[in-house]
C-alpha positions as CSV (number, residue, x, y, z in Angstrom):
1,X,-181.6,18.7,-213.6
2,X,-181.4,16.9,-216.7
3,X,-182.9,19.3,-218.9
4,X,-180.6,22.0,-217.5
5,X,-177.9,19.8,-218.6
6,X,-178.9,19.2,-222.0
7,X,-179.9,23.0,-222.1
8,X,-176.5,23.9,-221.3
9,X,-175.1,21.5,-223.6
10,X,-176.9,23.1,-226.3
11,X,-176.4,26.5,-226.0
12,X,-172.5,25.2,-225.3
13,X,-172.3,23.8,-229.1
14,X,-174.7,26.6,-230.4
15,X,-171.8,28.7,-229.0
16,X,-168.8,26.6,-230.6
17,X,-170.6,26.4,-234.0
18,X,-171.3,30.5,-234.3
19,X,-167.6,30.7,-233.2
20,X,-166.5,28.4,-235.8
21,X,-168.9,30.2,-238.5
22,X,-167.7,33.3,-237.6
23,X,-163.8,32.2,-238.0
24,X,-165.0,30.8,-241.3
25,X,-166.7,33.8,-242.9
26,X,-163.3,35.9,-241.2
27,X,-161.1,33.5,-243.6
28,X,-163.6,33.6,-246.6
29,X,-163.1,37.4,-247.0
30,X,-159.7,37.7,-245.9
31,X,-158.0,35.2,-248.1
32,X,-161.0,33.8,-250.8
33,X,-163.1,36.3,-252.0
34,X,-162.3,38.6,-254.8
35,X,-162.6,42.4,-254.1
36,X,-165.6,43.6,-255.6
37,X,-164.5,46.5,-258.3
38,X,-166.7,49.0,-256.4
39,X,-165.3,48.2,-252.9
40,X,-161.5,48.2,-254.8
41,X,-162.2,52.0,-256.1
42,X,-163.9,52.9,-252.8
43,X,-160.5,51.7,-251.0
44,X,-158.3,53.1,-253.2
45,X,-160.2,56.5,-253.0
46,X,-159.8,56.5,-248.9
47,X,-155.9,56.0,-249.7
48,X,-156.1,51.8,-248.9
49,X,-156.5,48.8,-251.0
50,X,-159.2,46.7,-252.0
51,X,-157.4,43.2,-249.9
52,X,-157.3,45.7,-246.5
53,X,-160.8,46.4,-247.2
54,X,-162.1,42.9,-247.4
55,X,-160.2,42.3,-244.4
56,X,-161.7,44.7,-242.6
57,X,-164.9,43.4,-244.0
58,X,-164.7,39.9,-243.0
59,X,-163.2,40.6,-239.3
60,X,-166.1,43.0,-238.6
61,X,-168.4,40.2,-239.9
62,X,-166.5,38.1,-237.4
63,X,-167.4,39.9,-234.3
64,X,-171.0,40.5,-235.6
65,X,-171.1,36.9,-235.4
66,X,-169.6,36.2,-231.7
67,X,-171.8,38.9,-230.8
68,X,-174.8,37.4,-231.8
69,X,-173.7,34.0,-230.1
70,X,-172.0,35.5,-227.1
71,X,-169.1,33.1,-228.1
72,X,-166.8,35.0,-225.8
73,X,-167.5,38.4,-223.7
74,X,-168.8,41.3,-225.7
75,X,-165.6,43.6,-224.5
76,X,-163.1,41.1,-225.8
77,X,-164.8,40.6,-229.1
78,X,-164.4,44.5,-229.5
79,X,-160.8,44.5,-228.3
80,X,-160.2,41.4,-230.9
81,X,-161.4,43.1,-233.6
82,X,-159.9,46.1,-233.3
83,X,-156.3,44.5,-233.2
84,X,-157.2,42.2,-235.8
85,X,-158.1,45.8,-237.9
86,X,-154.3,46.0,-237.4
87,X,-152.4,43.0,-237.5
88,X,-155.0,42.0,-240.5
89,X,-156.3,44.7,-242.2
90,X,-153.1,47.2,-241.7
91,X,-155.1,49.7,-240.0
92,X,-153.3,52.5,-237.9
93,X,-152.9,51.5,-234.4
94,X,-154.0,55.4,-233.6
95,X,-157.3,54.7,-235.6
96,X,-158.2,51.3,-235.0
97,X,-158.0,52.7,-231.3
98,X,-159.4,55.9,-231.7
99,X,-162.5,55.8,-229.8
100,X,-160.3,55.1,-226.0
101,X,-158.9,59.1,-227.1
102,X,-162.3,60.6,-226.4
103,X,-162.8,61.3,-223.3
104,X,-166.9,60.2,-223.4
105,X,-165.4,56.6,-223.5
106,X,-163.2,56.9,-220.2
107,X,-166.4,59.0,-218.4
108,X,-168.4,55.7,-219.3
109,X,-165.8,53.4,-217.7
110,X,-165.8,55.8,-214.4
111,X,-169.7,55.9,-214.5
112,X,-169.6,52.2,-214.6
113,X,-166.8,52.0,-212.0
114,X,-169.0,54.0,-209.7
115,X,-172.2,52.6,-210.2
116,X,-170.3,49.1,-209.2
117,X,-168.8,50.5,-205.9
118,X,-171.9,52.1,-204.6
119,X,-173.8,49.0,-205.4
120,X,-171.6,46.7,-204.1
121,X,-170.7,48.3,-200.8
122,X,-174.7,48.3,-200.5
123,X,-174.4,51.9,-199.6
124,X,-177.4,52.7,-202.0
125,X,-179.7,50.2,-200.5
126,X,-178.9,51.7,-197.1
127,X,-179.4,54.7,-198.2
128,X,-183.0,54.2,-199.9
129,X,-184.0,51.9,-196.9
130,X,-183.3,54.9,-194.6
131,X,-185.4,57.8,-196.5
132,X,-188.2,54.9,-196.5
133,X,-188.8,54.7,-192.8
134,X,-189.2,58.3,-193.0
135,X,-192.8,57.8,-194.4
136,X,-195.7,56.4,-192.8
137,X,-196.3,52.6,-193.0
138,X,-199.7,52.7,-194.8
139,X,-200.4,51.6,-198.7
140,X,-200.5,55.5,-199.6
141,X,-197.3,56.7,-197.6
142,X,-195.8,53.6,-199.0
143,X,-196.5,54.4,-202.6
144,X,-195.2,58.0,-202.0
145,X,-192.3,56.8,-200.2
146,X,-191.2,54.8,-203.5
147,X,-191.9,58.0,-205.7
148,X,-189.9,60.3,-203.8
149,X,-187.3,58.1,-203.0
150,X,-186.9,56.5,-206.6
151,X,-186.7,60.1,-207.9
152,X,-183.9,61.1,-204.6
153,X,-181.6,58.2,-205.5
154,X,-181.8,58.5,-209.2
155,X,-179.0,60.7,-210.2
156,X,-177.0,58.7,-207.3
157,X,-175.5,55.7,-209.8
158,X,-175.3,56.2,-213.3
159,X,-177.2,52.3,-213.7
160,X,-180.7,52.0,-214.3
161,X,-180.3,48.1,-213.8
162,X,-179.3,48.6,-210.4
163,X,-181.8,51.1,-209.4
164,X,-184.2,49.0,-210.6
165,X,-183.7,45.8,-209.0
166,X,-183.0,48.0,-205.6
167,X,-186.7,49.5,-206.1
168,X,-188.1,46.1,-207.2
169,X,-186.7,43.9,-204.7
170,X,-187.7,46.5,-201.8
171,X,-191.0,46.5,-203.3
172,X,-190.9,43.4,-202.8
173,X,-190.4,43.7,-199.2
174,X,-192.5,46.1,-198.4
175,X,-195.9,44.3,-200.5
176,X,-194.9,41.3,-198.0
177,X,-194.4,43.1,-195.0
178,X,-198.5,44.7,-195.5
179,X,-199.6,41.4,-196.3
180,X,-200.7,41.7,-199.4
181,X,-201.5,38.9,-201.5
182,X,-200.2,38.0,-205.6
183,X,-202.0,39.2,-208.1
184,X,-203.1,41.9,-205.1
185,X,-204.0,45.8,-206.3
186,X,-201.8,46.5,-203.4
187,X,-199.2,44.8,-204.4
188,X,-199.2,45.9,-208.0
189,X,-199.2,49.3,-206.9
190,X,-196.4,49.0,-204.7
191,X,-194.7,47.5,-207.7
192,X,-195.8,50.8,-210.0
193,X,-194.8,53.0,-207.5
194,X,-191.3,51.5,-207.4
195,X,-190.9,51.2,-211.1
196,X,-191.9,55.1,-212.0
197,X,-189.8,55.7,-209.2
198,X,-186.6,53.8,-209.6
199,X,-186.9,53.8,-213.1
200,X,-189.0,56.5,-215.2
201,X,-187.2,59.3,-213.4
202,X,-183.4,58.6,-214.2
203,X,-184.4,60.3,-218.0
204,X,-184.4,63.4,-215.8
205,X,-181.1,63.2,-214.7
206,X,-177.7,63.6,-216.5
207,X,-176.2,61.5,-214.0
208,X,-179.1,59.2,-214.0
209,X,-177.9,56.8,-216.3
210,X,-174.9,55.4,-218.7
211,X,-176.8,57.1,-221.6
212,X,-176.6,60.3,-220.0
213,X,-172.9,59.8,-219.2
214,X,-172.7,59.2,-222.8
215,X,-174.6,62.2,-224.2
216,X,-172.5,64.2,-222.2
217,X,-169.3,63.3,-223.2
218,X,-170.7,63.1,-227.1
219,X,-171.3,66.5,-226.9
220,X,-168.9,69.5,-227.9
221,X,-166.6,71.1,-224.6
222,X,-168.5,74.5,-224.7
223,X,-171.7,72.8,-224.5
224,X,-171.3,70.3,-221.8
225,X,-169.2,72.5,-219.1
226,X,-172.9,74.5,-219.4
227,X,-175.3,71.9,-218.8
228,X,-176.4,71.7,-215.4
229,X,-178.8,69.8,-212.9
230,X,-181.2,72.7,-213.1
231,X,-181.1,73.7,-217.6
């Protein structure tokens, strides 16, 4: 309990000290610094000034830093940065905020949304428990129960962390249920079986996954209204 404590505490002022560094750097470049001449002819050339580009500069440097400390919640850092781009570094409201106008960025946010409901609700698990009692309860019927039923539920959610954990944790169940012991082959293959199919198999689906979401909506309209399932 101690340990945890102290553990805590440390990662606490690890936190507070990146967060400080972070603000420190931000001021350095914002208000210190002299432009270099290259970065001053680059800025003027894009149609801004060397000061808006050091700004820009030392906020992005900013949120590297929280980043890397997980001073605050990766989303906010983005949405602090971005209006500092403004208020700061005089960047247009419309392109500091450009990326929320493409529509891959709100079919993330939905894929996300859904993954959450079905997950929460526990309709996935129900769903997976279900197809499994369709198989027979023996180490082979088992293992092929978890293949099929990995590769069935993976275009479901578009999480792979969910769909892992699901097939893990009933993997779990099921290598306890047959008795077999840790460090078993049994159980290991249980385990495999779950983990090629809950996870390998999402790569085969568009919907499998946030990256598909996001290759999707990357893509040009033309192209993506003609990708199916099947192509």
């Amino acid at each position: 309990m101690g340990m945890n404590i102290e553990s805590y505490g440390t990662t606490k002022l690890k936190r507070h000290l990146l967060g400080f560094a972070g603000v420190f750097i931000c001021i350095l470049f914002v208000y210190v610094l002299k432009t270099p001449e290259g970065l001053e002819i680059s800025a003027i050339r894009a149609g801004s000034n060397g000061h808006a580009a050091m700004s820009i500069l030392g906020i992005t440097l900013l949120s590297i830093v929280w980043w890397v400390g997980g001073v605050v919640p990766e989303w906010l850092t983005s949405v602090m940065m971005m209006i500092l781009w403004v208020v700061i570094g005089n960047v247009p409201f419309n392109l500091s905020f450009s990326s929320f106008a493409e529509s891959s960025v709100w079919l993330i946010v939905g894929a996300f949304c859904l993954a959450a409901a079905v997950t929460k609700t526990g309709l996935f698990k129900r769903v997976a428990y279900l197809l499994i009692k369709a198989f027979s309860p023996t180490f082979s019927g088992q293992v092929l129960a978890l293949l099929i039923v990995g590769t069935i539920c993976s275009p479901l959610i578009p999480s792979v962390t969910a769909k892992v954990v699901l097939g893990a944790s009933i993997a779990f169940n099921i290598a306890n249920a047959m008795g077999y012991e840790s460090d078993s082959p049994g159980r290991y293959g249980i385990f495999m079986a779950a983990w090629f199919g809950f996870g390998l198999t999402i790569s085969a689906f568009k919907t499998g996954s946030i990256q598909g979401y996001t290759l999707l909506g990357a893509l040009p309209k033309e192209v993506s209204s003609k990708i199916t399932f099947v192509n």
